[in-house]
C-alpha positions in Angstrom: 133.0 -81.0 117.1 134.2 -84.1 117.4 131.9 -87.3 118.4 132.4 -89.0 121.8 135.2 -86.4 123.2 133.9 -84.1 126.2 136.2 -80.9 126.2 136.0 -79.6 129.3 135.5 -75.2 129.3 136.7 -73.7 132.7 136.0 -69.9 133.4 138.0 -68.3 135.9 136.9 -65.0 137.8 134.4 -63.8 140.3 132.4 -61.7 138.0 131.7 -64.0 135.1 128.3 -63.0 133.8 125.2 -64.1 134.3 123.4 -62.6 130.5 123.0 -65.7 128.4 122.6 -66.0 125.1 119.3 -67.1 123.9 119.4 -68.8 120.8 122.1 -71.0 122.1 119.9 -71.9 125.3 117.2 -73.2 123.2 119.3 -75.0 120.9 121.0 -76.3 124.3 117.0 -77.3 125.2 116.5 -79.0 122.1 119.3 -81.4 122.7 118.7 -81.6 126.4 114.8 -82.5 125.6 116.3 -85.9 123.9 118.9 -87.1 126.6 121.7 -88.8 125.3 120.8 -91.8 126.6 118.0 -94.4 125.3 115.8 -94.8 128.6 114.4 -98.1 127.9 117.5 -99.8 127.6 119.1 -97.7 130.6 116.2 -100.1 132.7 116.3 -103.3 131.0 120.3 -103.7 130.4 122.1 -104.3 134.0 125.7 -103.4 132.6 124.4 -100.5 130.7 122.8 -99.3 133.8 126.3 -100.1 136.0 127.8 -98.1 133.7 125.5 -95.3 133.8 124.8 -95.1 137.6 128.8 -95.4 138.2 129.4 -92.1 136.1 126.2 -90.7 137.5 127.8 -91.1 141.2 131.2 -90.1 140.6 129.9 -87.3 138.6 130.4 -83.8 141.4 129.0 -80.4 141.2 129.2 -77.4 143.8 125.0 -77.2 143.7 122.8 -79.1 142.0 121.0 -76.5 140.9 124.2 -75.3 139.2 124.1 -78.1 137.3 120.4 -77.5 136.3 121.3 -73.8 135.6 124.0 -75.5 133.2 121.3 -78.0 131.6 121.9 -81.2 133.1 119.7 -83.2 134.8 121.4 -85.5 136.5 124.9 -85.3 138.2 127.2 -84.3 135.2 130.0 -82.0 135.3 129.2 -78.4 134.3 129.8 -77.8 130.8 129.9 -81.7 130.3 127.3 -83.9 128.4 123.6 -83.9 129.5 122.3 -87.5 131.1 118.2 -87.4 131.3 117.1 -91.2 132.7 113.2 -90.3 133.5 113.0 -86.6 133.9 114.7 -84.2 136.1 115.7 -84.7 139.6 115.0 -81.8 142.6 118.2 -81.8 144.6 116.3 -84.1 147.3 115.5 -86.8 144.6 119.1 -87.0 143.6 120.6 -87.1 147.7 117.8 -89.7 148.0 119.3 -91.2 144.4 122.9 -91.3 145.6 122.0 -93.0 148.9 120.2 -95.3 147.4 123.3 -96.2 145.2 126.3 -96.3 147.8 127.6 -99.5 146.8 128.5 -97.2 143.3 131.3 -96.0 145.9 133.2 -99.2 145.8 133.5 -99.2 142.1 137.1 -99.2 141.9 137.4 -97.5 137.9 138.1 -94.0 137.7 135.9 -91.1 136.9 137.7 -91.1 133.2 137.1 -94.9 133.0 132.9 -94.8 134.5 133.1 -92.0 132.0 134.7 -93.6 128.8 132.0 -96.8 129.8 129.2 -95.1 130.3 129.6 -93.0 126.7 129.8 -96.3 125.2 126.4 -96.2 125.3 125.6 -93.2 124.5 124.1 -91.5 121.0 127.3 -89.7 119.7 125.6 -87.9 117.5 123.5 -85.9 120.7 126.6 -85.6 122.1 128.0 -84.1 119.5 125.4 -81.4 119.2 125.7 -80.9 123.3 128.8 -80.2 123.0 128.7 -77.4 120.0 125.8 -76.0 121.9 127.7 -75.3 124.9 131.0 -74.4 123.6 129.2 -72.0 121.5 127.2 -70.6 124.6 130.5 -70.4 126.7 132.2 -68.5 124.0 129.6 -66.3 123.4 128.9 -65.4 127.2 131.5 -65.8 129.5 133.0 -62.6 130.3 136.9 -62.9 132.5 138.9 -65.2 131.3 137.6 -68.5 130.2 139.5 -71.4 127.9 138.6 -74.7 126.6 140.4 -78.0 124.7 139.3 -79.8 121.9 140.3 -83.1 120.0 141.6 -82.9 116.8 142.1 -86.0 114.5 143.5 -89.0 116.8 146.8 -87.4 118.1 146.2 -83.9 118.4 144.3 -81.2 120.9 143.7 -77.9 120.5 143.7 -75.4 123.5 142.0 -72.0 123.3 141.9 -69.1 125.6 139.6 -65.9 125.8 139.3 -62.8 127.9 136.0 -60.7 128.0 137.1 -57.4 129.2 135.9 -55.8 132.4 135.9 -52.1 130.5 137.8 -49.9 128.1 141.4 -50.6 128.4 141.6 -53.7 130.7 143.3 -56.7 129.1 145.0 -59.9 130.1 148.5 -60.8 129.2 149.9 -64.5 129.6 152.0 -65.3 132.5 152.8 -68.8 132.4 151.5 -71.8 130.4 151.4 -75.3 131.9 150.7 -78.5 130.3 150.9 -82.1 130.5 150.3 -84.9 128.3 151.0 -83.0 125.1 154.2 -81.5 123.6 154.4 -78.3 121.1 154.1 -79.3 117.5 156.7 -76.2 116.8 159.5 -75.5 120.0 161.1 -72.3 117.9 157.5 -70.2 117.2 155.1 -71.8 120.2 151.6 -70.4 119.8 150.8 -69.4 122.9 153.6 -67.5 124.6 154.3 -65.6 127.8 153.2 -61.9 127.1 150.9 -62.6 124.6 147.6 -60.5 124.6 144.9 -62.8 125.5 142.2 -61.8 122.6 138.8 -61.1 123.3 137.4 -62.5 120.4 134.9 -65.4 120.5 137.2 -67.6 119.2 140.1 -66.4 121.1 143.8 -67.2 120.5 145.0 -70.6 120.6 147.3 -73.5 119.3 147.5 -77.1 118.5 149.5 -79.7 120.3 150.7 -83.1 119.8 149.1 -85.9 122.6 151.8 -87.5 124.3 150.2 -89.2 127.5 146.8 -91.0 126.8 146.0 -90.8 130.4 146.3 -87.5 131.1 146.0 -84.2 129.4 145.9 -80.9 130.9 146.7 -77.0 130.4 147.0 -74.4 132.9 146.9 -70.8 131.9 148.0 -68.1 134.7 147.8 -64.0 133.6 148.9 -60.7 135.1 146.3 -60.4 137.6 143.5 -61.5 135.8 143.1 -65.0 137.1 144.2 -68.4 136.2 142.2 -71.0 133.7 142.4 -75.2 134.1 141.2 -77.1 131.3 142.0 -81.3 131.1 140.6 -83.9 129.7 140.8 -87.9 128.8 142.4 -89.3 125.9 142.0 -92.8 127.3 138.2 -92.3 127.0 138.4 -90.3 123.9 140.1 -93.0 122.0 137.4 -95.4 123.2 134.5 -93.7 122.4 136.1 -92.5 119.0 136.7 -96.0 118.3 132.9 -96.9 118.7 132.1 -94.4 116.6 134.7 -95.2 114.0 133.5 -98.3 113.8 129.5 -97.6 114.1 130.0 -94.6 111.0 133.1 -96.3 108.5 130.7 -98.7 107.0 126.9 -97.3 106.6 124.3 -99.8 105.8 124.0 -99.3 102.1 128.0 -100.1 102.4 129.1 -96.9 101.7 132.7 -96.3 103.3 133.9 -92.8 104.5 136.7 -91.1 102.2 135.0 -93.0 99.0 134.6 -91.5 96.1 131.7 -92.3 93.8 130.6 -90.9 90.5 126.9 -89.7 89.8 125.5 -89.0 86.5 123.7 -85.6 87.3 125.0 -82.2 88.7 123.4 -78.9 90.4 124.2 -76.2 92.6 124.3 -77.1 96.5 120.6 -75.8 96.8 118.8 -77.9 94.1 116.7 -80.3 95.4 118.4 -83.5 94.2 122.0 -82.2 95.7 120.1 -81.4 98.6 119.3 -85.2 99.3 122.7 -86.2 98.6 124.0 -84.2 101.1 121.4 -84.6 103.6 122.7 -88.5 102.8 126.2 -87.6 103.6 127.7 -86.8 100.3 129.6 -83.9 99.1 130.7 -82.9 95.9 134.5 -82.6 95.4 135.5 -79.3 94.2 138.8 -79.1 97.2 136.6 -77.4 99.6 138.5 -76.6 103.5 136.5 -78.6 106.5 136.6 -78.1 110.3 137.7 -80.9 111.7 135.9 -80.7 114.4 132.7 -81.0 112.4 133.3 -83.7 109.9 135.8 -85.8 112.3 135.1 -89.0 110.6 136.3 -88.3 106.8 139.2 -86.4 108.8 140.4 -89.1 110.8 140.4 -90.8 107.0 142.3 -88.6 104.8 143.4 -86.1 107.0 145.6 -83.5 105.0 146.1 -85.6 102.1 144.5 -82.7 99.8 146.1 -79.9 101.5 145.3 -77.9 104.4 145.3 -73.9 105.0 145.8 -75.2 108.7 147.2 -78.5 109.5 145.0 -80.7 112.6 142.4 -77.5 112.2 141.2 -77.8 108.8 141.6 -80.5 106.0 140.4 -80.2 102.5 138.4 -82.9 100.5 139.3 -83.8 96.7 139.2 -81.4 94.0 138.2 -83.2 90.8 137.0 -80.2 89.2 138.0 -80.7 85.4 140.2 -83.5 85.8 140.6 -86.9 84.6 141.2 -89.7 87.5 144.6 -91.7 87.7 145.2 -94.9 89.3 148.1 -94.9 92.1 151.3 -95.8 90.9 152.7 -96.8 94.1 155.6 -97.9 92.7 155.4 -99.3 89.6 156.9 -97.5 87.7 154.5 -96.3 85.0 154.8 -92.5 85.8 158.0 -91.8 85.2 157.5 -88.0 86.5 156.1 -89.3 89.7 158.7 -87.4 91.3 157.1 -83.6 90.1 153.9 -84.5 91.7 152.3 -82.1 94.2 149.2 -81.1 96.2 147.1 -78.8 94.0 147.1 -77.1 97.8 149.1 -76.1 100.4 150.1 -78.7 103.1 149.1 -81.7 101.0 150.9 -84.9 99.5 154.2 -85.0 97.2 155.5 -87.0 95.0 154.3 -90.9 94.7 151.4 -90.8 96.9 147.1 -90.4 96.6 145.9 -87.1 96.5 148.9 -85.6 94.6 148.1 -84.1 91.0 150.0 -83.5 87.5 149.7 -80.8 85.4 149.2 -81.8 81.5 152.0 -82.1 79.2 153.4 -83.2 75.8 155.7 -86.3 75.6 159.3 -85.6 74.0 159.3 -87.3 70.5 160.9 -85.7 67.1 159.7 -85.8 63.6 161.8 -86.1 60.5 160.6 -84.8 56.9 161.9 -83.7 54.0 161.1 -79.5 54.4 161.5 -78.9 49.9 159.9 -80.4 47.0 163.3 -80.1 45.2 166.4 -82.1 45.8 170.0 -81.2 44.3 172.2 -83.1 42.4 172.8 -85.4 45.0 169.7 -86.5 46.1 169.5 -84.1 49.1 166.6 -81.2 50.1 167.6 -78.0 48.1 168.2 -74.9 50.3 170.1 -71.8 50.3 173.2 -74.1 49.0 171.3 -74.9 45.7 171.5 -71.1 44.5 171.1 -71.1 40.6 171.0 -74.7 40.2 167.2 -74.9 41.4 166.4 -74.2 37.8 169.1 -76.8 36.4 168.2 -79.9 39.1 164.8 -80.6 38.8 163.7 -83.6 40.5 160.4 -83.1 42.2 159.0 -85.0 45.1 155.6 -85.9 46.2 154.4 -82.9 48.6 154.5 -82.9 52.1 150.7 -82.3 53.3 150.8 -80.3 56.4 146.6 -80.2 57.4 145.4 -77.4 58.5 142.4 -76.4 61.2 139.2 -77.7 59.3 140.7 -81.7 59.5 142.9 -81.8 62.4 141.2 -81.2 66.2 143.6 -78.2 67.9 143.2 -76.5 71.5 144.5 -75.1 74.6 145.2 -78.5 75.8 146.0 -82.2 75.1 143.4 -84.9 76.1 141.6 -87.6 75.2 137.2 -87.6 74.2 135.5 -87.3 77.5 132.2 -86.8 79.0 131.5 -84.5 82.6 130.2 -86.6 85.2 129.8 -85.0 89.0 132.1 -86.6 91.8 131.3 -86.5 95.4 132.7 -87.8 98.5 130.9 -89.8 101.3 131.8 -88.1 104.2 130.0 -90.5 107.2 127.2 -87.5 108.2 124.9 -85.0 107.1 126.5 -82.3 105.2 126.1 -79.1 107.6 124.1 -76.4 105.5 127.0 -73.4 105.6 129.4 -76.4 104.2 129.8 -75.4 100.4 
């Protein structure tokens, strides 16, 4: 999912269930147990504490015990980001809380703004893991009709909507589908379209749209008769937070920069224990494997599609450097003079003179000229089919033409120069995620 960015996952209809699924709970617990805040500096930093309390307070709930149902322990939205600032409040501790912070009601930013401030502070990479938990638990569990947006890359969102069926045969169609701040990426085939079955998969149906409003974003889904869905979020406080992070993850300490290549003189499979470490220290081995972007948001928001995409602002796909040899750009100057035949080795990637774009191998045009007899006629040219009876009459011999054959000249399947395998990986600015290949 990507860092910093709260999607906000609306279910609409009376009888959304209660039944919960377990292992996301206690992965949800696990995060919670940590807070996304560091405590100490919560109560020794005033303006990280303004911040704070001035999302805190602005922060609404029907019941705070729905939020507590929902995981939070103070204040947060449900199926927003978890806040723990020592322990969990009763709902009398947090009344006595918000009366005891009443001048928070004269702050004159925004819930998006307290919001974007207060994340500022926050440990993205907690946030991050809140955020999968819960998506994943919403997915999984809601039952009705429930949707949800997510960032993708810097300029793109992508809305999805689900309906868990009551019983055998019931199904929910689209009506209408409202939005602003974005704009369909394709007007002729939109994704999501009035009539459209709603799918009850966990993942849904769903498309990607462009952001055209960084203040406000927002989709609104009605059915036939089976209830309408609101989901909206803030690209303003997105972009913030995304830049922190940008800016925290692009440079690591050991200088390593997100999208670089590097080349390492061993090899292994992805479950050998020295590849293990790399990945584990953000590395991963460029063989054109397809990311989420929602996982590994960083590299994206670097290369994005450059080596080709099965799904563009979905998925992205890092180098393949499998069994080939490295070329410097030519950006221009003229030293590739097929620049023009390049292409991506995959769908949806670069053309032409640009990184990322590969060139199959190839033989230059050149010619050869040799004398093809070791007899020449009468005047001095190679005897052919012309010379006839006078082969035994014009004898002037010539030095033969030696044409080597496979024991002194090096022949295969392809042209190339001496080389050596090394093992290329790309640093992609996080862990590498264990089901990654």
């Amino acid at each position: 999912m990507r860092i910093g960015m709260l999607a906000c996952i609306m279910t609409a209809m009376t009888w959304v269930g209660a039944v919960s699924a377990l292992g996301a709970e206690d992965r949800c617990g696990d995060v919670l147990a940590h807070g996304i805040f560091n405590t100490s500096q919560y109560f020794n930093d005033t303006s990280y504490k303004r911040d704070v309390d001035a999302f805190v307070y602005k922060s609404e709930f029907r019941t705070h015990s729905e939020a507590n149902d929902a995981g939070f322990s103070v204040g947060f939205p449900i199926y927003d980001v978890p806040i723990k600032i020592g322990g969990d409040f009763s709902s009398s501790q947090r009344e006595t809380w918000r009366s005891e912070h009443k001048e928070l009601e004269s702050d004159h930013r925004s819930y998006h703004e307290v919001r974007a401030a207060a994340l500022s502070h926050a440990d993205t990479g907690i946030v991050e893991a809140w955020r999968a938990c819960m998506t994943e638990r919403i997915k999984a569990n809601a039952q009705g009709l429930s949707a949800g947006v997510e960032p993708v890359g810097e300029r793109y969102v992508y809305f999805w909507t689900r309906y868990r069926p009551a019983g055998e045969g019931d199904q929910a169609k689209i009506a209408t589908l409202q939005m602003t701040g974005v704009k369909e990426i394709n007007t002729k085939a939109p994704a999501l379209r009035k009539g459209q079955v709603i799918s009850q998969a966990v993942n849904g149906i769903g498309g990607t749209y462009e952001i055209s409003d960084s203040k406000n974003v927002s989709f609104t889904l009605t059915t036939d008769k089976r209830g309408t869905v609101n989901v909206a979020f803030s690209p303003a406080g997105y972009s913030q937070a995304l830049s922190r992070t940008v800016a925290d993850t692009k440079l690591g300490s050991a200088g390593f920069i997100v999208g670089e290549v590097r080349t390492f003189a061993f090899g292994g499979e992805a479950n050998d224990p020295v590849i293990k470490t790399l990945r584990g220290q953000g590395w991963l081995p460029c063989f054109g494997q397809e990311l989420n972007v929602l996982q590994y948001p960083e590299l994206y928001n670097t290369i994005h599609e450059t080596w080709g995409s099965s799904a563009p602002h979905i998925s992205f796909r890092v180098p393949d450097l499998a069994g080939v040899i490295l070329r410097g750009w030519n950006h221009g100057a003229g030293r590739d003079p097929d620049v023009a035949g390049r292409a991506s080795m995959y769908p949806n990637g670069e053309h032409g003179d640009k990184v990322g774009t590969y060139e199959a191998d190839a033989l230059q045009f050149h010619s050869h000229d040799f004398v093809d007899s070791t007899t020449l006629d009468k005047d001095a040219r190679p005897c052919g089919a012309h010379c006839g009876a006078l082969v035994a009459a014009t004898k002037n011999p010539q030095p033969p033409i030696n044409f080597p054959g496979h024991e002194s000249v090096r022949v295969s399947e392809e042209t190339r120069p001496k080389n050596v395998y090394v093992f290329y990986a790309i640093y992609i600015g996080r862990p590498v995620l264990p089901e990654t290949p």
